[in-house]
C-alpha positions as CSV (number, residue, x, y, z in Angstrom):
1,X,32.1,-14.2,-23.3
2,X,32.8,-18.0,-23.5
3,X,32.4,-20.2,-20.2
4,X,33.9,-23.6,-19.8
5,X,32.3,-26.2,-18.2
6,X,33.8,-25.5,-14.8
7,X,32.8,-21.7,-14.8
8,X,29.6,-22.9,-15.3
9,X,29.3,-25.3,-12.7
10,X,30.4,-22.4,-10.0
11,X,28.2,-19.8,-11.7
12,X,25.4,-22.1,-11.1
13,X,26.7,-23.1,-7.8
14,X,27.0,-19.3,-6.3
15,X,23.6,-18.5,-8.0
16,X,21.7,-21.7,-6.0
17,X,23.4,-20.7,-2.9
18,X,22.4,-17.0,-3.1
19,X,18.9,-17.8,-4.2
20,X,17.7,-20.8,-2.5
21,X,19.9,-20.3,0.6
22,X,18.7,-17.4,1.6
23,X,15.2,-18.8,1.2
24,X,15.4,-20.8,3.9
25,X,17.6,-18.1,6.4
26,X,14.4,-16.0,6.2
27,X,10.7,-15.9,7.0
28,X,9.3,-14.3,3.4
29,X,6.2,-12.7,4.0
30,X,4.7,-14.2,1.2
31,X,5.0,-17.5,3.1
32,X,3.6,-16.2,6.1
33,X,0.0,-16.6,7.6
34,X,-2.6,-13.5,7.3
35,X,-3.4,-12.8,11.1
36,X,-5.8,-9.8,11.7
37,X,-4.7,-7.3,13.5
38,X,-6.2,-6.0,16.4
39,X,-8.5,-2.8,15.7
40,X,-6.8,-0.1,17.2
41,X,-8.6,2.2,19.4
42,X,-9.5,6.2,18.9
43,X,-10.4,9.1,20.1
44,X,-12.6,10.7,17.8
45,X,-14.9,7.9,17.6
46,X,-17.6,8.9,15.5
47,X,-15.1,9.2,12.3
48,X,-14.3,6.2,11.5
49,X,-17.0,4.5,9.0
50,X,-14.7,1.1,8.9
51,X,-12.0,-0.5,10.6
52,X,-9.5,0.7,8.2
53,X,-10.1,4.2,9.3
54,X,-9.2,3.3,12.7
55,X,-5.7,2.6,11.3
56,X,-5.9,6.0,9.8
57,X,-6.8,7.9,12.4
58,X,-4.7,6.2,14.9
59,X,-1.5,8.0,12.8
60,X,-3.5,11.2,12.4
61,X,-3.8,11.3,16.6
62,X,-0.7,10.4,17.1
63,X,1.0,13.2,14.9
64,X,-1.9,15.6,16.3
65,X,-3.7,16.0,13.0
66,X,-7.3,15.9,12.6
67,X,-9.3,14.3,9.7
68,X,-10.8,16.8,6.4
69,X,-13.7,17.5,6.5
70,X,-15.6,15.4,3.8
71,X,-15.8,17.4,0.5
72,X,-19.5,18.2,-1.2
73,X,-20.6,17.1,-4.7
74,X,-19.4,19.6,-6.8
75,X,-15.7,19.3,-5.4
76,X,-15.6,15.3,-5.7
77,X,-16.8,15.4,-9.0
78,X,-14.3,18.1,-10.2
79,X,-11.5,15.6,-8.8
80,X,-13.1,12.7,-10.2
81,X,-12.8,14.7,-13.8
82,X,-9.8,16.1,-13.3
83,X,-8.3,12.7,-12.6
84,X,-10.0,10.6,-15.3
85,X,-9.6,13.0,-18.3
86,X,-7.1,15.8,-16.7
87,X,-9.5,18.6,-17.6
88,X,-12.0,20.4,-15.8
89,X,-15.8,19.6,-15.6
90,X,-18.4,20.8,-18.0
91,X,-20.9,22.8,-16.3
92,X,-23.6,20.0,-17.2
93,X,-21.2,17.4,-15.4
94,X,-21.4,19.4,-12.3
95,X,-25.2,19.4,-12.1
């Protein structure tokens, strides 16, 4: 497709005022400063092992779910396993 000079000119016009006008009508996060946020608060209080579970658990309370129970050796390793290589464990892996 062949452009003349002035189709250019408008193409390049539109394309500036799409881009770099809208730049300025909004607050990109990217241009924003980090604030932390405040540590929400929780019922279950001996769950959490860091702030971020807080977050966590905060959603899990308020759709009245509780937390799994923390899996042993043997299952963490299978996932581990399963996830790296996609097959199961050897026995001597386990152990």
């Amino acid at each position: 497709m062949f452009f003349n000079h002035r189709s250019r000119i408008t193409c390049l016009g539109l394309f500036a005022f799409f881009i770099c006008g809208s730049c300025f009508a909004q607050k990109w996060w990217s241009f924003q400063t980090p604030t932390r946020p405040e540590i929400p608060n929780v019922q279950n209080k001996s769950w959490p092992k860091n702030p971020i579970d807080n977050f966590v658990l905060t959603k899990l309370e308020q759709k009245n779910l509780q937390p799994a129970k923390s899996a042993d050796k043997r299952t963490l390793i299978r996932r581990a396993t399963f996830d790296l290589t996609g097959l199961p464990p050897s026995p001597q892996e386990v152990e």
